[in-house]
N, C-alpha and C positions, 0 to 999 in steps of 0.2 A: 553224502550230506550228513553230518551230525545231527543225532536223534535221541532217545531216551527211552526209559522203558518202566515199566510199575507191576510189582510184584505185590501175591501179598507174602506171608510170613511162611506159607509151607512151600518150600520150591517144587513139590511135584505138582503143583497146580498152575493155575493158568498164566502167563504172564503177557501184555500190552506192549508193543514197541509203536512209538510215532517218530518219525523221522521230521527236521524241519521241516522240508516241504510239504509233509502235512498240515500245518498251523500257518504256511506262510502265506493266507487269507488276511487281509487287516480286517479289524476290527470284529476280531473273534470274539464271543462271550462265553463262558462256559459256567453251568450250573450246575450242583448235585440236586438230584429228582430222588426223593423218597428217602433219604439219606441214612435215615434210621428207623429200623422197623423194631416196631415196640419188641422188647422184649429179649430185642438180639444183637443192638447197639451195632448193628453195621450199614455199611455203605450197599444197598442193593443197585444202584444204579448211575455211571456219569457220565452225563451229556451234554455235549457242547451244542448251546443252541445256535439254531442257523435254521438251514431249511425245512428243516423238519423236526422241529423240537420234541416228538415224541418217539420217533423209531430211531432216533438220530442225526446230528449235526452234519453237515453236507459242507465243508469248507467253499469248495470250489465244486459246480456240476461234477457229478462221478466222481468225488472223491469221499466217499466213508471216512470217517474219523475216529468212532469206538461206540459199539453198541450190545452192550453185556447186559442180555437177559435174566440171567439164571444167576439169583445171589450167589451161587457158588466159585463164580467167574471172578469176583472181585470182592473179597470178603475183609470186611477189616474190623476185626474183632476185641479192639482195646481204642485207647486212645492214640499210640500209634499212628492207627490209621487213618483216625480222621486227620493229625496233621501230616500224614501224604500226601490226603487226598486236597486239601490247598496248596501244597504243594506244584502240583500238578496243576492247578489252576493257574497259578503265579506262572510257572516257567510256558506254559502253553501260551498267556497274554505275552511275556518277555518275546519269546519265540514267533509269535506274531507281528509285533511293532517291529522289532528290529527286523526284520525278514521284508517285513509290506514297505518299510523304511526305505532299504537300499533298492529295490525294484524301484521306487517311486525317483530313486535319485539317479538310479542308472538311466532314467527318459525313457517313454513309450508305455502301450498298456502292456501288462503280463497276458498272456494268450493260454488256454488248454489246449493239449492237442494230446490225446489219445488218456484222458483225466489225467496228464502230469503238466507242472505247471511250467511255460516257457518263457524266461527272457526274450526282450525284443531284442534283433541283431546292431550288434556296434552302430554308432553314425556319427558324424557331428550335428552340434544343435545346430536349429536353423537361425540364423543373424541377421536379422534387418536396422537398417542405419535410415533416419531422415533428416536431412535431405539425401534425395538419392546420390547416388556415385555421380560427379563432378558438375554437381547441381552449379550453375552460376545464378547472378543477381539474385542470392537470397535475403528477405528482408532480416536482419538481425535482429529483430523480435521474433519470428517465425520458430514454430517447435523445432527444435532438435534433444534426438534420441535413438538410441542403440537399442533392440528389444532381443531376446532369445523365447524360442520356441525350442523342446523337446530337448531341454540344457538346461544348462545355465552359464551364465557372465561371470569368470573369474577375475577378469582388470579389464579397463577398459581407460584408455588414455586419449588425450584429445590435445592438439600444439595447436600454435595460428603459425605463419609463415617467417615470423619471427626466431620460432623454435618457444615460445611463450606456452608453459604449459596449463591449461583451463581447468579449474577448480569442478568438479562434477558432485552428481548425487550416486550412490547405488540403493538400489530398494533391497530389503534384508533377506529376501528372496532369489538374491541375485539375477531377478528376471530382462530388469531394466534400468537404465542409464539415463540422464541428462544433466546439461552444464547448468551448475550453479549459481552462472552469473551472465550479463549481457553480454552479446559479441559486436564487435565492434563493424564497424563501415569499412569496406575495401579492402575483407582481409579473407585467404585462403587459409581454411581448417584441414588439420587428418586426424581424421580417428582410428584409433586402433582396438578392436575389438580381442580379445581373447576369451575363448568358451569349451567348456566340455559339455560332451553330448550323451548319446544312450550308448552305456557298455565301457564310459571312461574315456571316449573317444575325444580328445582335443582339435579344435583350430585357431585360427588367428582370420579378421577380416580386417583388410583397409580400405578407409572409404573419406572422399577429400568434396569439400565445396567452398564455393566464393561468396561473399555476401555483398552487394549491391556498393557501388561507388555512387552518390549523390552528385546529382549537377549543380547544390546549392543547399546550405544549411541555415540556419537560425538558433540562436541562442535565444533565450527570455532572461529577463531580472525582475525579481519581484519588489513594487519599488513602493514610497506613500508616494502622494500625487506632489510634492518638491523636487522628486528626479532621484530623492534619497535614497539606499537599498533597507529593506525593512531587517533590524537587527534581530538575527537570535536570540530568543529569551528576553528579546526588549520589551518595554512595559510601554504603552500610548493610551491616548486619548479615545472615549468611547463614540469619537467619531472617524478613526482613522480608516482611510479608505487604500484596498490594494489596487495598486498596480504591475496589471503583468506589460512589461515592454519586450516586443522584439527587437533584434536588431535586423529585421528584413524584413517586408513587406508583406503579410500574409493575405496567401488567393485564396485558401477556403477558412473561413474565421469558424464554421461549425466544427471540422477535421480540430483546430487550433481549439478550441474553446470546451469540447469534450476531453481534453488534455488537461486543464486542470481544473482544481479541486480545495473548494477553502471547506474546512472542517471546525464547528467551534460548540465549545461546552460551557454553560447549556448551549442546545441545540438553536439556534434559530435563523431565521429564512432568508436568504439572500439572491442574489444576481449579478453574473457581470454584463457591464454595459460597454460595447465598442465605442471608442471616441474617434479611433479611425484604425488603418488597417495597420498600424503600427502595436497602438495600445490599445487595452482591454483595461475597465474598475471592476472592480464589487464593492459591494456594502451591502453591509444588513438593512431590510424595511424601516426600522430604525434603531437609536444608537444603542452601542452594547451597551450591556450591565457591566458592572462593577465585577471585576475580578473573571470575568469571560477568559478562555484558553482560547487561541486562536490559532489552525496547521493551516497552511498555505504549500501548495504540491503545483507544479508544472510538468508533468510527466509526459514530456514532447521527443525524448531521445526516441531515435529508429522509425519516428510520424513523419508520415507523407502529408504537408500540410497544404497542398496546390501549387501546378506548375512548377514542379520537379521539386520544392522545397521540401527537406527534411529537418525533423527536430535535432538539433547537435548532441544535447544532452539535458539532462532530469537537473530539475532544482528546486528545492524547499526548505521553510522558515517556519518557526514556530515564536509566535509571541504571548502578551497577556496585555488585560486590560487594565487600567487603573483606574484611580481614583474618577468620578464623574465632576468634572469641569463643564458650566456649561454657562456660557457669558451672554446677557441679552443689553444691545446699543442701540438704544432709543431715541431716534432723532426729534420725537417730540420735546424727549426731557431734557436733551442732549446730558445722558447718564448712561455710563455703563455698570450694570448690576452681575456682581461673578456669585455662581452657586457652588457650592463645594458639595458633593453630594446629597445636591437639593436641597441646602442651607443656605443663605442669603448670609455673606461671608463679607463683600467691599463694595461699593456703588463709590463711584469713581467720575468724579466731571469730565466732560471731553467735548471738545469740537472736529466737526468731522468736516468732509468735502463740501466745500462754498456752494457748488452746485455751477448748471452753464456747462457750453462747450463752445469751441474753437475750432476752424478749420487750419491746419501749418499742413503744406505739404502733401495738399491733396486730402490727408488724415481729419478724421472730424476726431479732438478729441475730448473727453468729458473727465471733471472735474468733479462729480457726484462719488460720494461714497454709494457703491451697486447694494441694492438690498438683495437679503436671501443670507443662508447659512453657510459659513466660513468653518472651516479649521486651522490650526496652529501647525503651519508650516516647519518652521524653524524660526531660532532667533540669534540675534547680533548683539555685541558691545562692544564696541562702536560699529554702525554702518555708513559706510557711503552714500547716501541719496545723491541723485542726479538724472534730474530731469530729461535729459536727453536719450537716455535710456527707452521712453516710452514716446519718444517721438516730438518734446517740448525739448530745442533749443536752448541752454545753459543761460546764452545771452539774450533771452527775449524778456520780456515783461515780466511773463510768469515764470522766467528759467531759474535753475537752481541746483547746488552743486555743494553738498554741506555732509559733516561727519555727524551722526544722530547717535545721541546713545539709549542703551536699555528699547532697543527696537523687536518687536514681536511681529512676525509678519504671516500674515494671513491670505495673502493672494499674491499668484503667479506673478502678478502682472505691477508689484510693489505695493500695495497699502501694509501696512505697517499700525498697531498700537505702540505709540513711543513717546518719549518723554520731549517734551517741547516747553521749555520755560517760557517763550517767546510769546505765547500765546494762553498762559494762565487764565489771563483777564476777561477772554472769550469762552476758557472754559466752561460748560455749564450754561450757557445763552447762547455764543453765537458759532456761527461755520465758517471756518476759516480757512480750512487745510483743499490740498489737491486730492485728496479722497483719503489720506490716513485718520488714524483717529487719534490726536494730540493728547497726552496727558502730563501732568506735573510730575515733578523728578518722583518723589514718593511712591505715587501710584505705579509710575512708567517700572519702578523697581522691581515695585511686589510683584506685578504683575508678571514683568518678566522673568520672576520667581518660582511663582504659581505654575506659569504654563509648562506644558508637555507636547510635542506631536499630536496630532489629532483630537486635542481638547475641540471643544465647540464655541462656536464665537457668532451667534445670531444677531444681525442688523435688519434693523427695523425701521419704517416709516422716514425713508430718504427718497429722492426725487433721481428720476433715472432709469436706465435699464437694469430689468433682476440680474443680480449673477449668473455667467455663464460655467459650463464645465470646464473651458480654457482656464479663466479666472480660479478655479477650483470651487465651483458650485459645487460639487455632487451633490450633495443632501439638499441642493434648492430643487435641483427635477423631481415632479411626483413622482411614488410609487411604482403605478400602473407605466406610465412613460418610459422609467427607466426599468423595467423591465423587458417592455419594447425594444431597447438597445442589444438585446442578447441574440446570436447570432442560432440560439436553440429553439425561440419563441413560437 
């Protein structure tokens, strides 16, 4: 092994040889002790500290390193010497790192054996893979990863049965492995490990498993409560509520309902409520603020949601809020009053539901506009109204089958703010309509101008049943109530 050696200037005197594996200790220090003794400008003593920093450095148990008593042993009588003697500092640190360096990459500890120091024998590193060797029905969310012990991982490759090859991670320590992305349902993986171990020693592992075929999936769409899909980077009303829909039946709604996740800034408190085991709402306590960010996540892929069902796949939407719209229809005054961020902006005449119900067809049905709090579904120019739609006969009394323009529609179940000239003369006194709320061409305009998705539309002091969630109540159930609906409560 290559070594070095320090002389001073008279060669009949003493001279120091250290061989690498003298220094090949990591993390040697070494000091000069008394370096200069008054008067005679030399180096009386250098010692590597370690175990014994005053009779001398000890790299490794029984191994000496240099311990010159007698200034005469190591004299350095100019400046010369002193820069030898860092010298000697420097190449001793070099000679150390790179030495403790390659033992530490060859694998194993370094061992004494009679004070010389030994290499651990050749091996390959040790490779573990999970899931184990031909693991079946693994869930494809479940860890997988490739680890080395007493090595490391030089490639590491992973197919699906495809021949599809899997994007991974390596950690910069080449210790350890995993796939960078989801695997998929009903598909057989091989990994192929390659590693070097202690002494350079190479191998190669291969290890295969299957992940779970599903008796039954489900997708979600994230929707407002019109059936619509909520638009990326769409803007709505500070009342719009989400809807998560399945398209299958879900047996555990807590498994489904810890899957997703509405996120909005600022910060505030919400809930989703089951309306049945199809769909799930949220809504904030109450309505957002102006300019609110609102993420929407269903992170149902690889969930076992009950009764064999599994999530298909991840999906989310990111919106914002807009302007505050918030309209109040007062059957007292029969006046609808529109706020534009809390500005008292149109009051608008209107005749709403005549009021009464009718049995056709077994059906009882009611002709009141429902009190409670609405939002702006979507709107029409022109719409189709027609009575029969909701269970009233075209040809009866009260039937009816007509092209409406500038219609704003607020409930599932057709009420509608829209323009009706027909009915001017009632506007403002009296009730006319099967539950919409009539206005003159002008108003029916602006209005339908104004509105957005989810603006807010509060109906007041009408005769009849409150709005239901069907109808698209949400914001008429309390609080407390609709927090009850969550399947976490």
């Amino acid at each position: 092994m290559a070594g070095f050696v320090l002389r001073h200037g008279n060669p009949s005197e003493h001279a120091w040889a250290w061989s690498a594996s003298s220094v090949a200790a990591a993390s040697v220090r070494l000091r000069l002790s008394h370096y200069l003794r008054p008067g005679h400008g030399r180096v009386q003593r250098l010692v590597a500290s370690g175990n014994d920093p005053e009779d001398g450095a000890t790299l490794r148990p029984g191994i000496r390193l240099l311990t010159p008593t007698d200034p005469g042993e190591l004299s350095m009588l100019n400046g010369h010497g002193r820069v030898l003697a860092i010298a000697v500092m420097i190449v001793c640190c070099l000679f150390s790192v790179t030495v403790s360096s390659a033992l530490l990459l060859g694998g194993g500890p370094v061992k004494t054996v009679a004070g010389r120091l030994v290499p651990p024998a050749p091996a390959p590193a040790v490779v573990t893979v999970a899931p184990g060797p031909d693991a079946r029905d693994v869930d494809p969310l479940a860890q997988v990863s490739v680890t080395a012990a007493a090595g490391i991982l030089t490639d590491v490759t992973m197919v699906n049965d495809a021949g599809k090859p899997i994007d991974g991670i390596m950690t910069p320590d080449g210790i350890s492995w995993k796939p960078a992305v989801p695997l998929g349902y009903g598909r057989t993986y091989t990994i192929t490990a390659a590693s070097r171990g202690t002494g350079g020693v190479t191998s190669t592992l291969v290890s295969r498993f299957a992940t779970l075929t599903p008796g039954n999936q489900t997708k979600v769409s994230l929707n407002t409560t019109s059936g619509a899909g909520l638009r990326e980077g769409g803007v709505y009303g500070v009342g719009i509520v989400v809807v998560a829909h399945f398209d299958e039946s879900i047996v555990d709604r807590g498994a489904a309902e810890r899957r997703l996740s509405v996120t909005t800034s600022p910060a505030l408190q919400g809930s989703w409520y089951w309306v049945d085991d199809q769909n799930v709402h949220w809504r904030p306590q109450g309505y957002y603020p102006s300019g609110a960010k609102v993420n929407v996540s269903a992170n149902i892929y690889g969930a076992p949601l009950g009764g064999g069902l599994y999530g298909q796949e991840d999906t989310r939407v990111s919106f914002s809020i807009g302007d505050s719209h918030v309209s109040v229809a007062d059957d007292t005054t029969k006046q609808v009053s529109v706020f534009d961020n809390g500005a008292l902006v149109r009051t608008m005449p209107t005749s709403m539901g005549m009021g009464g119900t009718q049995q056709i067809g077994g059906r009882t049905l009611s002709f009141w506009t429902p009190p409670g709090v609405y939002t702006v579904l979507d709107k029409g120019n022109p719409v189709i109204m027609d009575s029969s739609t909701f269970g009233l006969p075209i040809n009866s009394r009260l039937g009816y089958r007509e092209s409406i323009s500038y219609a704003t529609r607020i409930s599932i179940d057709g009420i509608y703010l829209h323009e009706l000239d027909a009915t001017v003369w009632a506007q403002g006194h009296t009730d006319t309509s099967h539950g919409c709320l009539n206005l003159n061409a002008d108003n029916a305009i602006w209005f339908y101008n104004f509105s957005q998705p989810g603006d807010v539309v509060e109906v007041r002091n009408t005769g009849g049943l409150a709005l239901q969630i069907a109808q698209n109540g949400d914001w008429t159930v309390p609080w407390d109530q609709w927090r009850q609906g969550s399947a976490l409560t």
